[in-house]
VEXDREN-2710 file (C-alpha; in Angstrom, 1 decimal):
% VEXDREN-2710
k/r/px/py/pz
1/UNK/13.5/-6.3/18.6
2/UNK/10.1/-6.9/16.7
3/UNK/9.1/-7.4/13.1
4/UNK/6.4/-5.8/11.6
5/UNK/5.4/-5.2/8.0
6/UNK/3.3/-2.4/6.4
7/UNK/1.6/-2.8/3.0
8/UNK/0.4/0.0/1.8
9/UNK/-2.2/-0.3/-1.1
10/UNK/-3.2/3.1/-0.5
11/UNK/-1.6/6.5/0.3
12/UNK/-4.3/8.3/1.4
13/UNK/-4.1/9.4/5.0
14/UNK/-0.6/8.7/5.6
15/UNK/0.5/11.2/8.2
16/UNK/-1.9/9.2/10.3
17/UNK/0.1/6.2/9.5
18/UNK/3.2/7.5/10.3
19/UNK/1.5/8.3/13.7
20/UNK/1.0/5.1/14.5
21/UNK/3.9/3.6/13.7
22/UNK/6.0/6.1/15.6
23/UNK/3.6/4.6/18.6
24/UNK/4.9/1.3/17.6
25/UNK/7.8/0.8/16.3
26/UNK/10.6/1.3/18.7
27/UNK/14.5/1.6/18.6
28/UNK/16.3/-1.5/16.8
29/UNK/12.6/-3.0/15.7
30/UNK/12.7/-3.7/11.5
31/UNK/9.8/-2.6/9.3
32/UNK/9.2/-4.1/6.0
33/UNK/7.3/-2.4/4.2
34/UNK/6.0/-3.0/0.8
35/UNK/4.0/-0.3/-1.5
36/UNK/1.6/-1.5/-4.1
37/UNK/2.8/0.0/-7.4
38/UNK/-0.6/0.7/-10.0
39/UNK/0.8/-0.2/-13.5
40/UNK/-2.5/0.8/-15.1
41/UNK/-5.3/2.5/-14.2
42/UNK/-8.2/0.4/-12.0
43/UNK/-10.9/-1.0/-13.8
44/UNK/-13.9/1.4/-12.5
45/UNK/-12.3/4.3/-13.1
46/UNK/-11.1/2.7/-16.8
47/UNK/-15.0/2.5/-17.2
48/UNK/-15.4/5.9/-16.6
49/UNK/-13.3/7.1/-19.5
50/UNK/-14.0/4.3/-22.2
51/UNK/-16.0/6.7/-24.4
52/UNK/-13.2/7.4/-26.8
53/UNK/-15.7/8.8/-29.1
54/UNK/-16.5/11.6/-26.9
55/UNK/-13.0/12.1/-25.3
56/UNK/-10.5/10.9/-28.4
57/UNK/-8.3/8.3/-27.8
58/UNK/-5.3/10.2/-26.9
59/UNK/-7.2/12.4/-24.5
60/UNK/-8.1/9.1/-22.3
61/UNK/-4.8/7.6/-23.1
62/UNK/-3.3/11.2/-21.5
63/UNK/-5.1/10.8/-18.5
64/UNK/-4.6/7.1/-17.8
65/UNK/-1.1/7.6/-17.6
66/UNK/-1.2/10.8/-16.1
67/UNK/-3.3/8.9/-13.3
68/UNK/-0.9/6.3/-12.9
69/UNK/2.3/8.8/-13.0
70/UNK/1.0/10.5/-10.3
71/UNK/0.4/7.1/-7.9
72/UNK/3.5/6.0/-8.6
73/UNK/5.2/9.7/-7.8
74/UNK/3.0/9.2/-4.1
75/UNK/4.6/6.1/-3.7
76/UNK/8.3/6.9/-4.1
77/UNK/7.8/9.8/-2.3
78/UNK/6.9/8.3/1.1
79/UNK/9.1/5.8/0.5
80/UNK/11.4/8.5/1.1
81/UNK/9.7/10.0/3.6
82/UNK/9.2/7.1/5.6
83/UNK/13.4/6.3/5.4
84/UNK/13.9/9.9/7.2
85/UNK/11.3/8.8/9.7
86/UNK/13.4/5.5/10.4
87/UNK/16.8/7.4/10.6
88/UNK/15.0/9.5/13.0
89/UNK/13.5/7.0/15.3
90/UNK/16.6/4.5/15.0
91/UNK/14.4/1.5/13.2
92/UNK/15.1/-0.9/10.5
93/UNK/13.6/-0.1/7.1
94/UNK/13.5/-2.7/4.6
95/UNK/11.4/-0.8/1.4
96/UNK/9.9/-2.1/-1.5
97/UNK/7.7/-1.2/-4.3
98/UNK/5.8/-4.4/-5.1
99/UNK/3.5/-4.9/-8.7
100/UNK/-0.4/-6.0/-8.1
101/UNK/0.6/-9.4/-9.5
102/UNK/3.5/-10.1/-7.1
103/UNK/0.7/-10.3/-4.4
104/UNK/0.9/-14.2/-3.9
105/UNK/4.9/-13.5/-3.4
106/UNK/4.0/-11.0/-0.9
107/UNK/2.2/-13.7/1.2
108/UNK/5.0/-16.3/0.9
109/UNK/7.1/-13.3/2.1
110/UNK/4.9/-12.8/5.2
111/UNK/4.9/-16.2/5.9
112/UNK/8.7/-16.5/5.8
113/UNK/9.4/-13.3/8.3
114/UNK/8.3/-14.1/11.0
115/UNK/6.1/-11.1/12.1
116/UNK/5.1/-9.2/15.2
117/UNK/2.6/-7.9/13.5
118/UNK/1.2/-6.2/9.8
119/UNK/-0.1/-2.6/9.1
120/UNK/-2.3/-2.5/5.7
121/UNK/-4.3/0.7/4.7
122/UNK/-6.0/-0.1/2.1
123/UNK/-8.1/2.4/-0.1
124/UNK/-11.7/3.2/0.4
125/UNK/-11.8/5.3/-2.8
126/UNK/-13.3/3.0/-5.4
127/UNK/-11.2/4.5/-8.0
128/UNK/-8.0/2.9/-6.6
129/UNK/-9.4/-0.1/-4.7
130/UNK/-9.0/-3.4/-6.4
131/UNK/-11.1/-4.7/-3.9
132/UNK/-10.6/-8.1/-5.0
133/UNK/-6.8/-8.4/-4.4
134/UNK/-7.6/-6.6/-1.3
135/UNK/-10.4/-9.2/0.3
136/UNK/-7.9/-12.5/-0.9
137/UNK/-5.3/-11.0/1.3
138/UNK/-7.8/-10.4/4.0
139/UNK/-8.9/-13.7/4.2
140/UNK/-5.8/-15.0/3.9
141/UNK/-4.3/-12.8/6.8
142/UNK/-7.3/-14.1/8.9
143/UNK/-5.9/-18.0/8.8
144/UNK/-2.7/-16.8/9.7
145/UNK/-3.6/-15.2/13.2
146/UNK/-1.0/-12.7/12.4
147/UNK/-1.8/-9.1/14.6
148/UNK/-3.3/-6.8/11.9
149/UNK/-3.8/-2.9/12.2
150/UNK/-6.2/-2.1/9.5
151/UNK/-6.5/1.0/8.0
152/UNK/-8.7/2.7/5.1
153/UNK/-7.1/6.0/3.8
154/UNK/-5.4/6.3/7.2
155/UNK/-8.4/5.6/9.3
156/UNK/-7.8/2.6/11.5
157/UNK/-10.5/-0.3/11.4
158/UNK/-11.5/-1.6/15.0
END
């Protein structure tokens, strides 16, 4: 049995993800994986619709949540697809949506399991990218020596 953990900060290309870890992941492995919930939308594209004046307030308002409601609907939905793909394939799921500031939990989490090995995919879309939380958890990940599959949007990294 092996341990591995996906984090998804994105869920862009995630039929290709799912590919992969049916590669993978094998009968009685366990997968945790944890899902980057957006609470509000990312800076750039805040930028983008900061002219109230020409907008009105509740128009951008409208559209910040409606952004955010639909990332959060992604989410929950492969969570759910992802459990069907664990019945299926006989493999542990352990699934949980995580907030942007419970990042430094989520590293004394991966040091506690006791991995095989970590799947990210982060986002390439700078619209959703907090590239910032993203490159601390790189760097972090690099002094662990922990296997990484990365992954932008579904597209693995080499």
């Amino acid at each position: 049995m092996k341990k591995y953990m996906l984090v998804l900060f994105s869920y862009g290309g995630l039929k290709k993800i799912n590919e992969h870890l049916e590669k993978k992941l094998t009968p009685n492995d366990k997968l945790l994986l944890r899902a980057l919930m957006l609470e509000e939308v990312p800076k750039l594209f805040e930028h983008l619709i900061s002219d109230v004046g020409f907008l009105g307030e509740q128009v951008v308002s409208d559209v910040e949540d409606s952004v955010v409601d639909i990332y959060q609907e992604n989410a929950k939905d492969y969570l759910d697809e992802i459990a069907e793909m664990a019945a299926a394939k006989n493999f542990e799921l352990d699934k949980r949506l995580i907030k942007e500031k419970e990042l430094g939990k989520l590293e004394e989490e991966i040091k506690a399991a006791e991995l095989d090995g970590i799947f990210i995919n982060f986002s390439q879309n700078e619209f959703v990218s907090n590239e910032d939380k993203e490159d601390e958890l790189k760097d972090w990940l690099k002094k662990t020596g922990l296997r990484q599959d990365i992954f932008y949007d579904g597209e693995r990294k080499k």
